[in-house]
Every structure is written in C-alpha cells, then in structure tokens.
MIPA-979187 format. One record per residue (C-alpha): residue in one letter; x, y, z; residue number from 0. Coordinates in steps of 0.001 Angstrom, whole numbers. Layout:
// MIPA-979187
+------+---------+---------+---------+------+
! resn !       X !       Y !       Z ! resi !
+------+---------+---------+---------+------+
!    A !       X !       Y !       Z !  NUM !
...
+------+---------+---------+---------+------+
***
This chain:
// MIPA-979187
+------+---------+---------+---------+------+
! resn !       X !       Y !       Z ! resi !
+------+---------+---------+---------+------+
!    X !   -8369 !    1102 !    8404 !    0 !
!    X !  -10038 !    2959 !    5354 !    1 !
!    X !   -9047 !     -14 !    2942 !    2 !
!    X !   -7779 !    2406 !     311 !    3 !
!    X !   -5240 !    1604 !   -2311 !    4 !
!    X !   -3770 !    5027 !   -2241 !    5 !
!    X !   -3845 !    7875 !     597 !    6 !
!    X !   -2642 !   11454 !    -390 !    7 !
!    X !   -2353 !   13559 !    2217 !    8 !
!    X !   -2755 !   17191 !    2395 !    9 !
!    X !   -2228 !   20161 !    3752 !   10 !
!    X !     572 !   18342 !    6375 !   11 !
!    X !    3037 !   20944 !    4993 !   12 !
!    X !    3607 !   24897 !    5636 !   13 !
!    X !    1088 !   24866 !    8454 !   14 !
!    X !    2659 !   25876 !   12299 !   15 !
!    X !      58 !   23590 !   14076 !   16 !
!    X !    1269 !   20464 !   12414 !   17 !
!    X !    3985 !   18912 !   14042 !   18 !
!    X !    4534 !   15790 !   12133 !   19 !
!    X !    5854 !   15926 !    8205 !   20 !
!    X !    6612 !   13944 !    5618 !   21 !
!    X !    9068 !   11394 !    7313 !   22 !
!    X !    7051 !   10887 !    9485 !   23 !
!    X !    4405 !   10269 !    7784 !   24 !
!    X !    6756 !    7994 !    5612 !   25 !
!    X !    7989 !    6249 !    8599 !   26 !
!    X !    4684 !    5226 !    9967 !   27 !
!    X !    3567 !    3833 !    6904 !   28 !
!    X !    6425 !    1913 !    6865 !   29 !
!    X !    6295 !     658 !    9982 !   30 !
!    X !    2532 !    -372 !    9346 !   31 !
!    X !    3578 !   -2315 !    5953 !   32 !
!    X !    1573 !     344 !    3894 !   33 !
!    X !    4316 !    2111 !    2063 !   34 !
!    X !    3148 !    1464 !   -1530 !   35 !
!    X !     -29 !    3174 !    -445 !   36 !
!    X !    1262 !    6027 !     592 !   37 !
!    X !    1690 !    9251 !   -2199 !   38 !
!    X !    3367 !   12462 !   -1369 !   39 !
!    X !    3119 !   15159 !   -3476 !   40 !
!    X !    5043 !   18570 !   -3395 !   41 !
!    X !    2598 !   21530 !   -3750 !   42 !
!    X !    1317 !   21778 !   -7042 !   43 !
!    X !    2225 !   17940 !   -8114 !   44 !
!    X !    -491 !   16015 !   -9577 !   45 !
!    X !    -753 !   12252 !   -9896 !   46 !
!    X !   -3525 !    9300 !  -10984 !   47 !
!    X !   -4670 !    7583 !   -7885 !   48 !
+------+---------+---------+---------+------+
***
C-alpha cells in the first residue's frame, strides 16, 4: 500500500490498548508476501533502513 522497502513499527509493544503484537504483526506480513519488509526491533534496538 505505502510501497516502502522497509516498515518499522512502533510503539505496538507495552501499551494496554493494543491488542495485536509482534506475531501478529509477523503473521500478517507473511500472509501478505511482505515478510522481508517487515523490521522489528526490541526497545532500544537500532537498525539502517
């Protein structure tokens, strides 16, 4: 949809009102043929995107 090579998401972790995490987030990349754009980070990781 946003034609990005990479997505980072943020903030999906730690907060009540989320109720999806990072499998799921994994899964429906996956399931859209996205994976390899997909980066999760654990708090305070960094990464080149």
């Amino acid at each position: 949809m946003l034609g990005a090579a990479k997505v980072v998401p943020l903030h999906f972790r730690g907060w009540g009102h989320f109720s999806e995490g990072a499998d799921v987030l994994r899964a429906e990349f996956e399931a859209a043929g996205l994976a390899g754009r997909l980066v999760l980070l654990e708090p305070g990781e960094r990464t080149d995107v």
